[in-house]
N, CA, C and O atoms as a Tinker XYZ file with bonds, in Angstrom:
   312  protein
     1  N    220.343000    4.032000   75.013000    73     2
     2  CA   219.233000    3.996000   74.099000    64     1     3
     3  C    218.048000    4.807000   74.641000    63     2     4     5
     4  O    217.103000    5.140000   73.926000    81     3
     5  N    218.157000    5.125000   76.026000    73     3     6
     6  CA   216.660000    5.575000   76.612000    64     5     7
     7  C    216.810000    7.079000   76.247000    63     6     8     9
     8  O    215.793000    7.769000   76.181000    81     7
     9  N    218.081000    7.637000   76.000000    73     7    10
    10  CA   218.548000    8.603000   75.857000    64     9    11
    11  C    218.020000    9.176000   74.702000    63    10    12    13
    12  O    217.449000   10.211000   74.358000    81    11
    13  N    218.438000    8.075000   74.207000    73    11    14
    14  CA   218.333000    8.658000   72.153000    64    13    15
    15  C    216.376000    8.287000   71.999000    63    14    16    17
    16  O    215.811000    9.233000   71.449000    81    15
    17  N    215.818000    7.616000   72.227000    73    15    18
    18  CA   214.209000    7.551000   72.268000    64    17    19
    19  C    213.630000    8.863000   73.073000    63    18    20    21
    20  O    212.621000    9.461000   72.702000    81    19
    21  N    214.312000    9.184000   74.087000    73    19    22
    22  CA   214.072000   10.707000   74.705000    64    21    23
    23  C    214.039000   11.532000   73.847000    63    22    24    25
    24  O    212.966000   11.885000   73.356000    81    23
    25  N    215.305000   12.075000   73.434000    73    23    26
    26  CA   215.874000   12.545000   72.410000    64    25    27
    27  C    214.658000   13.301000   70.974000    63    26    28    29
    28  O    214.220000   14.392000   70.609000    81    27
    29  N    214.576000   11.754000   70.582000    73    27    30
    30  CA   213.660000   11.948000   69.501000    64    29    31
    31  C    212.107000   12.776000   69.903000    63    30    32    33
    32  O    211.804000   13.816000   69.318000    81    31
    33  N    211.288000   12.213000   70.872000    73    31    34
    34  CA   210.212000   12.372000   71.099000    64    33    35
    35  C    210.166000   13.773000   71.547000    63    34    36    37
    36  O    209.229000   14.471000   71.159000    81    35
    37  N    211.444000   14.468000   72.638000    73    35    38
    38  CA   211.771000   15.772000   72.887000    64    37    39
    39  C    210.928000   16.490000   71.952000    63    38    40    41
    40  O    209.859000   17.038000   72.218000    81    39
    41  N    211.672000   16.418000   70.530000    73    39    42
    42  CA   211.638000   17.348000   69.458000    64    41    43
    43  C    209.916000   16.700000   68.685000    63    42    44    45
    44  O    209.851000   16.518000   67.469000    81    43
    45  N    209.346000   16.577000   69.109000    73    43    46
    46  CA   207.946000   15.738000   68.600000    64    45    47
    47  C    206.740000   16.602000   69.373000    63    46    48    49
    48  O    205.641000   16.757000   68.840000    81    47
    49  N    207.029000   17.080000   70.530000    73    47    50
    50  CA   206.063000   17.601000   71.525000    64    49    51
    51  C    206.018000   18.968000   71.911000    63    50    52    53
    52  O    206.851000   19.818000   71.598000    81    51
    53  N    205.055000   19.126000   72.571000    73    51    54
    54  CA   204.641000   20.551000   72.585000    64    53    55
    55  C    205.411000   20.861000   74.366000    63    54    56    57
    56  O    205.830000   21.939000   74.788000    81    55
    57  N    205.385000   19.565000   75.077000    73    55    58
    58  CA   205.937000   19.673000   76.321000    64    57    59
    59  C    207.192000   18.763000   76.543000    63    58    60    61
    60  O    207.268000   17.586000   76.896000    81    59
    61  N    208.110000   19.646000   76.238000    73    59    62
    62  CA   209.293000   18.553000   76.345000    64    61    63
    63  C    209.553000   18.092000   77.789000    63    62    64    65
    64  O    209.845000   16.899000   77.881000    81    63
    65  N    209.517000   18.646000   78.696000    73    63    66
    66  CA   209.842000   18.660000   79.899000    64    65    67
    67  C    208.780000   17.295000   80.418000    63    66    68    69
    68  O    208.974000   16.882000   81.562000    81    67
    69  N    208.022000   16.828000   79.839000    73    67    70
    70  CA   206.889000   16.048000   80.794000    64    69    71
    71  C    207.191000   14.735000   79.833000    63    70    72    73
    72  O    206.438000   13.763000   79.768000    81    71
    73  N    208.682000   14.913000   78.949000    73    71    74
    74  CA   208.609000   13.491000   78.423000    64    73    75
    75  C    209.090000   12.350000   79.018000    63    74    76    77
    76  O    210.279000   12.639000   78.888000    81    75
    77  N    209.115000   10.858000   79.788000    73    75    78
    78  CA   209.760000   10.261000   80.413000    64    77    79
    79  C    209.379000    8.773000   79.523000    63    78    80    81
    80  O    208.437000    8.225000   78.949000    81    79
    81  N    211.056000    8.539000   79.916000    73    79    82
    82  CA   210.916000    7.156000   79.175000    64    81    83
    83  C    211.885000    6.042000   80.248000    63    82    84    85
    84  O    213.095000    6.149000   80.450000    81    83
    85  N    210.762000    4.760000   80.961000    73    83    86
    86  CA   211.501000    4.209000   81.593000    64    85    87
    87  C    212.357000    2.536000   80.448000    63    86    88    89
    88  O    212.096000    2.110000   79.323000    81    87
    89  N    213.280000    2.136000   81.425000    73    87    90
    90  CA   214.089000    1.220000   80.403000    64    89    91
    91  C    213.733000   -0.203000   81.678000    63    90    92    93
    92  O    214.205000   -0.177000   82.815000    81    91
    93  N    212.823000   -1.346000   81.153000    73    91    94
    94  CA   212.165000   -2.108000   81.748000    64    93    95
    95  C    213.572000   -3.313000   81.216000    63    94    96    97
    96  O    213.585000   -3.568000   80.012000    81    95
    97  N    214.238000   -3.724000   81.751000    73    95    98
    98  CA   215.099000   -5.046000   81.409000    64    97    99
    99  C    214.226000   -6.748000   81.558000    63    98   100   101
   100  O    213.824000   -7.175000   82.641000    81    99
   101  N    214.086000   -7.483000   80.271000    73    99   102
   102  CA   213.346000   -8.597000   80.611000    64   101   103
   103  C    214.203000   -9.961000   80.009000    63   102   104   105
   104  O    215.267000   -9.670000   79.463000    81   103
   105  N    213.933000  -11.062000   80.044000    73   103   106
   106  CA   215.021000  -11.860000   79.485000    64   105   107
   107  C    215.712000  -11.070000   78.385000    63   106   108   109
   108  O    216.504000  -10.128000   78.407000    81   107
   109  N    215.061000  -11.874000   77.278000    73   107   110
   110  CA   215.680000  -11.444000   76.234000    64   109   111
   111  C    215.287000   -9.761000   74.950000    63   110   112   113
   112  O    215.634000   -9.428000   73.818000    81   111
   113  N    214.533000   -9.268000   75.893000    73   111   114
   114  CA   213.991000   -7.931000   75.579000    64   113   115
   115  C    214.240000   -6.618000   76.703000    63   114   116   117
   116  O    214.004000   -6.703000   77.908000    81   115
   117  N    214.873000   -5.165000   75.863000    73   115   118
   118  CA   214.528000   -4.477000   76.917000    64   117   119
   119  C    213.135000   -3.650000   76.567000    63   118   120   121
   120  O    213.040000   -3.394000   75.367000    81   119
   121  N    212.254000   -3.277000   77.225000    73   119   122
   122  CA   211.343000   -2.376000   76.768000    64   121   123
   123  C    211.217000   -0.828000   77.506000    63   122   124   125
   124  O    211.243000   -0.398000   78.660000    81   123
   125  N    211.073000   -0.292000   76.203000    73   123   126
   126  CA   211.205000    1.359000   76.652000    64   125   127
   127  C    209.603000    1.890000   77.372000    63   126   128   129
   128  O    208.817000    2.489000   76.638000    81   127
   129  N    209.407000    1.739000   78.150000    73   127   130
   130  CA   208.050000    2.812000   78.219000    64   129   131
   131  C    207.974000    4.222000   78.021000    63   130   132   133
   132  O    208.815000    4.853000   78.662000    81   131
   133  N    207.255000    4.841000   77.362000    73   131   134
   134  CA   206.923000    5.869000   77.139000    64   133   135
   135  C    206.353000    6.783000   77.728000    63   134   136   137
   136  O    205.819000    6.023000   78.535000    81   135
   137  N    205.883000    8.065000   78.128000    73   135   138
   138  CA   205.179000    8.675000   78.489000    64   137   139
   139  C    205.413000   10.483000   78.592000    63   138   140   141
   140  O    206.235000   11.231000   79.121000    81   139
   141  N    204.077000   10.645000   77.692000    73   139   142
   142  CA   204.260000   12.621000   77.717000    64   141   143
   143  C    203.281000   13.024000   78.032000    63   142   144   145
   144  O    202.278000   12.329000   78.194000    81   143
   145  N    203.357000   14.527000   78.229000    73   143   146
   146  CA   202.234000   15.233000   78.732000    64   145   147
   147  C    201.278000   15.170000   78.290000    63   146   148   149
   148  O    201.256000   14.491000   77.263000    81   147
   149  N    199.716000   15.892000   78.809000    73   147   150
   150  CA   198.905000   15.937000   78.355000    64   149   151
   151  C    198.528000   16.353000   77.299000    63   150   152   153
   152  O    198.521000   17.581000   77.221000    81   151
   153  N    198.122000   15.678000   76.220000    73   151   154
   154  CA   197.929000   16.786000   75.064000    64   153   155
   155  C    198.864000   16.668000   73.910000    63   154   156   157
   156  O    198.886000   17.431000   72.944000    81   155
   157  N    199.789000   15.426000   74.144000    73   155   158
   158  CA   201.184000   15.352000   73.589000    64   157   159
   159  C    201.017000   13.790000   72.750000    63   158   160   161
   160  O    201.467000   13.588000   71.622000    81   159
   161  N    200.441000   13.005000   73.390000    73   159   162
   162  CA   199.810000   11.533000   72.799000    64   161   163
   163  C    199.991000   11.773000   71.526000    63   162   164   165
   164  O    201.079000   11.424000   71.067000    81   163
   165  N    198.977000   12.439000   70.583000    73   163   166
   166  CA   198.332000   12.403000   69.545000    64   165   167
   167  C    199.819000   12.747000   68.403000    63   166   168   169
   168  O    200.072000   12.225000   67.318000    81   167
   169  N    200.426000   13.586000   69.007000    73   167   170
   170  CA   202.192000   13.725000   68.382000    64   169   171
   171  C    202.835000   12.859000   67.964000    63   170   172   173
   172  O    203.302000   12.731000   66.833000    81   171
   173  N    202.947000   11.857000   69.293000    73   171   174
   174  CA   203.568000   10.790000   69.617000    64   173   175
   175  C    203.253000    9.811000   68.564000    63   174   176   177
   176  O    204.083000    9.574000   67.687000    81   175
   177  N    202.470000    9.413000   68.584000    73   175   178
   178  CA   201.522000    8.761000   67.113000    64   177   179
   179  C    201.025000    8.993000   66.105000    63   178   180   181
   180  O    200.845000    8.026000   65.365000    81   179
   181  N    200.681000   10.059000   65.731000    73   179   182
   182  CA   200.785000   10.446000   64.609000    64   181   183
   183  C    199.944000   10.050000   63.624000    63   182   184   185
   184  O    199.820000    8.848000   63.858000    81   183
   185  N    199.259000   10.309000   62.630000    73   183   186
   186  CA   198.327000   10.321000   61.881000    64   185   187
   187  C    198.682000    8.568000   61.637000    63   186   188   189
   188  O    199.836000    8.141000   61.613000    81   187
   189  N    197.593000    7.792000   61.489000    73   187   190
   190  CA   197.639000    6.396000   61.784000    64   189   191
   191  C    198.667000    5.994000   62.184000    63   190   192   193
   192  O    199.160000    5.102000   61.494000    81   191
   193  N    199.501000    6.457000   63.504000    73   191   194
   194  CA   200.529000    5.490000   64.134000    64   193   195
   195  C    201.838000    5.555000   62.792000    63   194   196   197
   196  O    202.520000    4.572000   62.502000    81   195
   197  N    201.956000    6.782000   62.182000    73   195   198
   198  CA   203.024000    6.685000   61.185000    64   197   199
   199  C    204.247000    7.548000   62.001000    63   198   200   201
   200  O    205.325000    7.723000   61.432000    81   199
   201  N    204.037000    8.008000   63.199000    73   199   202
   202  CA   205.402000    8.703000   64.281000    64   201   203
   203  C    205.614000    7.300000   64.964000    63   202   204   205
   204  O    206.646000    6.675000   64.721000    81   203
   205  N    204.922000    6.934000   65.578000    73   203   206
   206  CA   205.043000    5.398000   66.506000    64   205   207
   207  C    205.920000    4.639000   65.896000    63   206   208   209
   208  O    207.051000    4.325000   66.267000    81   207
   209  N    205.216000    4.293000   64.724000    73   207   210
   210  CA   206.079000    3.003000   63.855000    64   209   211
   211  C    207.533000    3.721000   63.395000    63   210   212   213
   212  O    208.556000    3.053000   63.242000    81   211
   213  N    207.468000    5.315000   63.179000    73   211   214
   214  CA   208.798000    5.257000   62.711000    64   213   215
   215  C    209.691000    5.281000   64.303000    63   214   216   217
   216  O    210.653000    4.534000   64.477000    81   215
   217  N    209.366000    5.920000   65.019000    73   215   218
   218  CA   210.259000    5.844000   66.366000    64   217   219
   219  C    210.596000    4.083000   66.835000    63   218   220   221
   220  O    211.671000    3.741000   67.328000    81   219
   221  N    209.931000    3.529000   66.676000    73   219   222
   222  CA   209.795000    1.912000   67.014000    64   221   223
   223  C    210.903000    0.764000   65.744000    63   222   224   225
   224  O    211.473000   -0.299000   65.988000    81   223
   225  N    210.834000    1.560000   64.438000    73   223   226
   226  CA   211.757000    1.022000   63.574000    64   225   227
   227  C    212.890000    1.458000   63.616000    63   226   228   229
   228  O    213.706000    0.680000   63.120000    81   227
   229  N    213.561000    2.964000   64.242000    73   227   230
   230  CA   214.440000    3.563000   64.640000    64   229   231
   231  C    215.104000    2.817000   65.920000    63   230   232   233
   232  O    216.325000    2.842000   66.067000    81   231
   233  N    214.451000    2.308000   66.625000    73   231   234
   234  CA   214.848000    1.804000   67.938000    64   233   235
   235  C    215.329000    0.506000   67.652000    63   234   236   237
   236  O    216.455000    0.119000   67.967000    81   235
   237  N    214.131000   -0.446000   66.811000    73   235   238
   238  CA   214.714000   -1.857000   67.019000    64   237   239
   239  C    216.229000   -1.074000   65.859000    63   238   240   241
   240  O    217.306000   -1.083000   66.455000    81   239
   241  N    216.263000   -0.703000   64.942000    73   239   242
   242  CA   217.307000   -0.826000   63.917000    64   241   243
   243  C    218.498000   -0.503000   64.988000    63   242   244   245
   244  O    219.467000   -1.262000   65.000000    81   243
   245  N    218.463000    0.330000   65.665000    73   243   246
   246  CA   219.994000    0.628000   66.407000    64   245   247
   247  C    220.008000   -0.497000   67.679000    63   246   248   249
   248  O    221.033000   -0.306000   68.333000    81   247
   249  N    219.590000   -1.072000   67.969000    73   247   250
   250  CA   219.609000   -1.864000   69.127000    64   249   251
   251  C    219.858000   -3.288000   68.485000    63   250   252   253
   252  O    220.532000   -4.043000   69.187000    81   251
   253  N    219.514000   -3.681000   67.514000    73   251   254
   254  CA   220.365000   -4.823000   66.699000    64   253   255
   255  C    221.334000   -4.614000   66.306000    63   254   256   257
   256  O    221.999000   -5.581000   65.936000    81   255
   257  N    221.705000   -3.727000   66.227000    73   255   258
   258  CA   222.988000   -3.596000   65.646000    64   257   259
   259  C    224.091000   -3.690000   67.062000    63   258   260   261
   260  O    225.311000   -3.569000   66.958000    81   259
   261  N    223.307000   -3.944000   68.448000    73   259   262
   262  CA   224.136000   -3.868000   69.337000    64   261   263
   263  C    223.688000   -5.361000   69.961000    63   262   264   265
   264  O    223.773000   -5.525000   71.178000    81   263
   265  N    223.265000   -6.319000   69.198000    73   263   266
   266  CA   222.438000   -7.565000   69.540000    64   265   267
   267  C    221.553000   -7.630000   70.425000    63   266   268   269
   268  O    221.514000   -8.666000   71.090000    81   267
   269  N    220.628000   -6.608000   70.691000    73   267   270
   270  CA   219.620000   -6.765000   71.907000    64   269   271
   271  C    218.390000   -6.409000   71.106000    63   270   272   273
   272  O    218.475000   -5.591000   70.190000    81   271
   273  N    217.320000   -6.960000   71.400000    73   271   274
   274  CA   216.324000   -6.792000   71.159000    64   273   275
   275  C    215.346000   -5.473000   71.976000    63   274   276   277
   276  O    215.206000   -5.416000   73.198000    81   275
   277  N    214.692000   -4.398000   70.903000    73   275   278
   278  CA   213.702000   -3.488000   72.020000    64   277   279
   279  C    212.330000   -3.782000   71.760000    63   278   280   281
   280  O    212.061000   -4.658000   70.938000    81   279
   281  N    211.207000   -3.007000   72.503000    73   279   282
   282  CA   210.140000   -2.839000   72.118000    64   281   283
   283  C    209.678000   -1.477000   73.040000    63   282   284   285
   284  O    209.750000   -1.534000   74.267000    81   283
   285  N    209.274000   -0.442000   72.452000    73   283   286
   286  CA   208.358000    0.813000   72.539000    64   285   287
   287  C    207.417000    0.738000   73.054000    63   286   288   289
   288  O    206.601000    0.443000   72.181000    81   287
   289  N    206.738000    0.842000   74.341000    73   287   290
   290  CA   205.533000    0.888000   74.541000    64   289   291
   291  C    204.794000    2.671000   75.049000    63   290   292   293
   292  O    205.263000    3.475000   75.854000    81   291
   293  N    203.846000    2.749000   74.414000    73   291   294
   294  CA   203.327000    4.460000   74.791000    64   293   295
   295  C    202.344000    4.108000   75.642000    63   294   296   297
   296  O    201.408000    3.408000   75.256000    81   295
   297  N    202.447000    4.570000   76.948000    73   295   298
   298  CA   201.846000    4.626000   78.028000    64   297   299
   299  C    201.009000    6.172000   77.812000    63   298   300   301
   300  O    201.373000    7.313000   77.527000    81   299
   301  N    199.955000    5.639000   78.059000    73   299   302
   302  CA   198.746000    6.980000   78.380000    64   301   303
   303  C    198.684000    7.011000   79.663000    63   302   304   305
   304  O    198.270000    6.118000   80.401000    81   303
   305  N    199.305000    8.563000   80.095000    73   303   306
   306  CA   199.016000    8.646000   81.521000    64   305   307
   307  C    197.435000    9.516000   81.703000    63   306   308   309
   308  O    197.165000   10.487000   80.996000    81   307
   309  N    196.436000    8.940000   82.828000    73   307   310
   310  CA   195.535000    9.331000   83.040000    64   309   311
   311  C    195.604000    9.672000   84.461000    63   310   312
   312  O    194.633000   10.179000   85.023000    81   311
């Protein structure tokens, strides 16, 4: 799954190379962290959070279908 959330965001940014997404395992959740280059945020999210929410409805939809629960988090690196 960290693959395919890579994947997507790749093709979203101006710096593909600076995209990293770690896979955090917690009970009953895994969570993806996010993180792209400088300058790349505003992509990522998208005019009111309408890239976010669709990458985040893309994720939980394929990850139920494999009974695990996700959650997306976009890390701002400073």
């Amino acid at each position: 799954m960290k693959e395919f959330v890579e994947y997507l965001v790749k093709h979203l940014v101006d710096k593909p190379d600076d995209v990293t997404v770690t896979e955090v395992e917690k009970e009953n959740v895994t969570i993806y962290e996010l993180r792209v280059g400088e300058g790349d945020l505003g992509k990522v999210i998208g005019k009111g959070g309408q890239h976010a929410r669709a990458l985040r409805t893309l994720l939980n939809a394929a990850t139920r279908k494999m009974g695990r629960n996700a959650n997306l988090e976009i890390i701002e690196n400073r």
